[in-house]
N, C-alpha and C positions, 0 to 999 in steps of 0.2 A: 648687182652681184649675182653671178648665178649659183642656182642651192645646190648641193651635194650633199645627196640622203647618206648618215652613217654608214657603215655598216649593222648595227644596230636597226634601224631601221628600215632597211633593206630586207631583212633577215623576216623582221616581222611583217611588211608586204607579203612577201614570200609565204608566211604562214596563214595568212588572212584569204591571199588567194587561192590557196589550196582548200582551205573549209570552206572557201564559197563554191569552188568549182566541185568539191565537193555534195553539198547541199542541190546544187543544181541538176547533178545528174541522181538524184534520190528520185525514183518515180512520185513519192508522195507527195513534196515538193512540188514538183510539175505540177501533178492535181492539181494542188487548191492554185496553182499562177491561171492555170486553165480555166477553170470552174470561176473566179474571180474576173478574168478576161470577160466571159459570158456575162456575169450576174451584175457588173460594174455599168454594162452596157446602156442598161435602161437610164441610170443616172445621169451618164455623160451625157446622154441624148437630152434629157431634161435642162442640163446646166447649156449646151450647146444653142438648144434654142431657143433661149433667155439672153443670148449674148450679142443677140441682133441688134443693128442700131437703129430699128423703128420701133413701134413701140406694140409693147407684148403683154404690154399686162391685163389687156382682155382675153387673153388665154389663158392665165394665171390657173385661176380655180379649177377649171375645166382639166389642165395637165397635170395639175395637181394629183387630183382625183385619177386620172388616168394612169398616172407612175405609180401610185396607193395601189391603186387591181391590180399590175402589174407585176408588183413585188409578192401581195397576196398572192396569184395565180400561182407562182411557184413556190407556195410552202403549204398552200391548202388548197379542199377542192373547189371548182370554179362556183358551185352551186353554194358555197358558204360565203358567197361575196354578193349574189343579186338578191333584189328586194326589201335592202336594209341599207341606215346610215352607214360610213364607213365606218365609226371611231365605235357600233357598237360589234364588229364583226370582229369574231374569237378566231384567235393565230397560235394559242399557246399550244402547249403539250395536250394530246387527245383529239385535237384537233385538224391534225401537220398529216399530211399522205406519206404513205410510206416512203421506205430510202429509196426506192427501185423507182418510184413515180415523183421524187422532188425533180425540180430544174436544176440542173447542173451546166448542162448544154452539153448539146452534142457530140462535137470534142472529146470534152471532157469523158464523157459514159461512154465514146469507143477507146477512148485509151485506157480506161479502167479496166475494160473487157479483154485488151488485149495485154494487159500488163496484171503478172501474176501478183496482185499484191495478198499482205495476209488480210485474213477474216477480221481481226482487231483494227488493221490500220484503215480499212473501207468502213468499219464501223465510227471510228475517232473523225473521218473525214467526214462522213454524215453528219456528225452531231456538230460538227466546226459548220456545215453549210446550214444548216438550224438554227445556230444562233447567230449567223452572219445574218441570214434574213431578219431573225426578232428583232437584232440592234439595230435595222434600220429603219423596222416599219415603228419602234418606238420611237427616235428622233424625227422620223415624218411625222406620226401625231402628234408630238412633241412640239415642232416648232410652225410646221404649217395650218396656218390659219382657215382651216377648213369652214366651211359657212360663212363666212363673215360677209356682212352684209355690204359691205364696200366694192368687194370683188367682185360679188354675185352682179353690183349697179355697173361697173366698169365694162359690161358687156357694151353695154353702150357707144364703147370706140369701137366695138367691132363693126365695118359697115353691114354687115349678111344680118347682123341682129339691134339694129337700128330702130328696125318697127315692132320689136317687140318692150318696149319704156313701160314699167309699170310707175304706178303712183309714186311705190316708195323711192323710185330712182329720185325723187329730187331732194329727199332728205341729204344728197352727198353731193348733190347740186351747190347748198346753203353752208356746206362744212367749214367749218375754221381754216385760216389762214395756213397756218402749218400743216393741215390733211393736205390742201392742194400742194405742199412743196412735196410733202413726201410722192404724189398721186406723179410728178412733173420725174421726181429722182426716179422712181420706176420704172417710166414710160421712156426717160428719155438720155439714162444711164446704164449705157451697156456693162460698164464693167462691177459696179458693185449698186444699182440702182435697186434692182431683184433683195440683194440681204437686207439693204436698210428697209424696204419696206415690208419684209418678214419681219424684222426685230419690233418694228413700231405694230405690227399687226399682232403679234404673239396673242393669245388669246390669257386673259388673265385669269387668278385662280382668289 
């Protein structure tokens, strides 16, 4: 049977498409779709190339660690990220570079420039791109397994780092049955192999 929308809701279509075509042509709007376009980038790239069907998880740590400074770079200066573990490097308020020097992307800072917005709504939109970055780099520390010793051994499939085996690598040599399944769902499960072996990695408190 084919559907025939009321009138009723029709009418309300109608109303929904107008507030969104609305909302859409709001420059401020725009911003943060822009500025999100850019800042989303590095993530996708990360889930992207975890989705391959050979096996990635001797990159693991290593791009880990690389999306971490990445996300850092653009909320603090770069000098507050070398020389130190990640997880003890300060991202909070006191911290953060100014609005004029965050990452927003390119895009985005010419269209801001070329579009008169007010003094308040560039202010509101800075402190929205401040806490987009805190909330992710605290779910990065949060669930990635940074250091773990298992990862750091898993270089070992890499072939370029083959000859560098230390001792401890055979401690994960001898692991229990269920490590090597989870080791197998990682390497050799493109599509959810990566989560489950974050979830079993989680580092405990």
């Amino acid at each position: 049977m084919h559907y025939r929308p009321t009138l009723t809701v029709m009418r309300r279509w109608r109303r929904v498409s107008k507030c969104v075509i609305c909302h859409l042509r709001d420059p401020v709007v725009k911003t943060y779709f822009m500025f999100l376009s850019s800042a989303l980038k590095p993530l996708s790239d990360f889930n992207i190339a975890f989705q391959s069907e050979g096996v990635q998880i001797h990159r693991l740590e290593e791009e880990m660690c690389r999306l971490i400074k990445r996300i850092l770079g653009c909320l603090i200066p770069a000098r507050a990220i070398v020389g130190g573990p990640l997880r003890e490097v300060e991202y909070g308020a006191g911290h953060q570079l100014a609005d004029e020097e965050l990452f927003i992307g390119a895009d985005t800072k010419a269209f801001m420039k070329s579009t008169a917005l007010p003094v308040s709504a560039e202010k509101k939109i800075f402190q929205s791109v401040r806490r987009f970055y805190e909330a992710v780099l605290q779910k990065m520390f949060s669930f990635f397994p940074l250091d773990h010793p298992l990862l750091k051994d898993m270089k070992v499939l890499d072939p370029a780092a083959r000859l560098d085996i230390t001792p401890a690598t055979d401690d994960w040599i001898q692991a229990p049955v269920d490590t090597w399944g989870m080791v197998w769902l990682a390497g050799g499960c493109a599509e959810g192999g990566i989560v489950l072996m974050l979830a079993r990695l989680r580092p405990t408190t």
